[in-house]
C-alpha positions as CSV (number, residue, x, y, z in Angstrom):
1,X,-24.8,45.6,197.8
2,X,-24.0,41.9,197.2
3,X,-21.9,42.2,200.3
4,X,-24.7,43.8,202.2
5,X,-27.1,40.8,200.2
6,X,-24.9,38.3,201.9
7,X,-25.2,39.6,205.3
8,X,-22.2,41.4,206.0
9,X,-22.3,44.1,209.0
10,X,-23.2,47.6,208.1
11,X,-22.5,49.0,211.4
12,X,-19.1,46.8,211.8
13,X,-16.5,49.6,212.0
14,X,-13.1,49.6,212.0
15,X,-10.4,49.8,215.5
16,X,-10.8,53.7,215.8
17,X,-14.8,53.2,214.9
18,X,-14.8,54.4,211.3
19,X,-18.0,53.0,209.5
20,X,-18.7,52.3,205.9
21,X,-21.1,55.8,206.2
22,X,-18.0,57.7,207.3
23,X,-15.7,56.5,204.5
24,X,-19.3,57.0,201.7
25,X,-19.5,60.2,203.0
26,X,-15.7,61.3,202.5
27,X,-17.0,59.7,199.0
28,X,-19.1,62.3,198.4
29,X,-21.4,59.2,197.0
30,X,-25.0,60.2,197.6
31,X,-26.3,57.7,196.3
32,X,-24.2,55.3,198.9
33,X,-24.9,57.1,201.7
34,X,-28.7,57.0,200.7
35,X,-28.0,53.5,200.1
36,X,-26.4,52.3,203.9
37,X,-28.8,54.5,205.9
38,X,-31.6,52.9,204.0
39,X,-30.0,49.7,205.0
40,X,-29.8,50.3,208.9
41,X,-26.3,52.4,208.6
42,X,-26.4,54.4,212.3
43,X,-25.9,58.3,210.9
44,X,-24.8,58.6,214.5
45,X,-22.2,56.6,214.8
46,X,-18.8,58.0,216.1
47,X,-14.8,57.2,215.5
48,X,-12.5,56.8,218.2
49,X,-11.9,60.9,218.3
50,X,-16.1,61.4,218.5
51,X,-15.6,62.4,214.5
52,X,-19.3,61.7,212.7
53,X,-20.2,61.3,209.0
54,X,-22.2,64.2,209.6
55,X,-18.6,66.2,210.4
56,X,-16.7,64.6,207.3
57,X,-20.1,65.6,205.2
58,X,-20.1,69.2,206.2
59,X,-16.2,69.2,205.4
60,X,-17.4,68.8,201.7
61,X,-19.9,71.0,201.8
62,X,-22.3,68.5,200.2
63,X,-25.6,70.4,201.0
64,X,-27.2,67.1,199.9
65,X,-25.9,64.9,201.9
66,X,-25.7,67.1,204.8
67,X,-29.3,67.7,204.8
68,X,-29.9,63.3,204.2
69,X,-27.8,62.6,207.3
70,X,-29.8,65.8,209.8
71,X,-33.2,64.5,207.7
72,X,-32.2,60.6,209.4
73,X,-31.1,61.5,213.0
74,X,-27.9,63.0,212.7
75,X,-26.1,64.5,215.3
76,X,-26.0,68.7,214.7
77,X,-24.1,69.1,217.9
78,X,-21.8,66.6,217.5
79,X,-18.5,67.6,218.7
80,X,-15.1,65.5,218.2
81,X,-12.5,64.9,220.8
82,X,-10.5,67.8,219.6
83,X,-13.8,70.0,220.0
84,X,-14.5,70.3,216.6
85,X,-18.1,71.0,216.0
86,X,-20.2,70.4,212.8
87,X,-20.5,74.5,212.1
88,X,-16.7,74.5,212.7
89,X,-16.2,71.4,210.4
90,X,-18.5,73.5,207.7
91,X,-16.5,76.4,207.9
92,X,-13.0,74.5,207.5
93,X,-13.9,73.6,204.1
């Protein structure tokens, strides 16, 4: 938060496009999550292989956060390079 205070980039993302959402989301930290969307974090942002935080969410099977991120715009039919989708990514778990 003193980070985000201080005007660092919420939707900076690393060289194969992970965000701070995907990595508060393999967290499990609702409270986070909450936290960057609330802040402008894009729910629909995508790595390098098309993964979302919605797909590392429903890996967890965090019904909480899955239903925050689909509540704020994310992506249901997301699917990754490999052609993972987010019912496959829920069933993986």
């Amino acid at each position: 938060r003193i980070l985000l205070d201080q005007g660092a980039n919420i939707r900076a993302a690393t060289t194969d496009g992970q965000t701070v959402l995907h990595d508060a989301t393999r967290l499990h930290d609702t409270e986070l999550v909450r936290y960057l969307v609330g802040h402008g974090a894009n729910v629909r942002a995508v790595s390098i292989n098309a993964e979302t935080a919605l797909h590392n969410t429903a890996r967890t099977a965090n019904v909480e956060i899955v239903r925050y991120l689909i509540d704020h715009g994310a992506d249901v039919h997301a699917v990754t390079t490999e052609g993972e989708t987010i019912l496959q990514a829920a069933c993986l778990r």
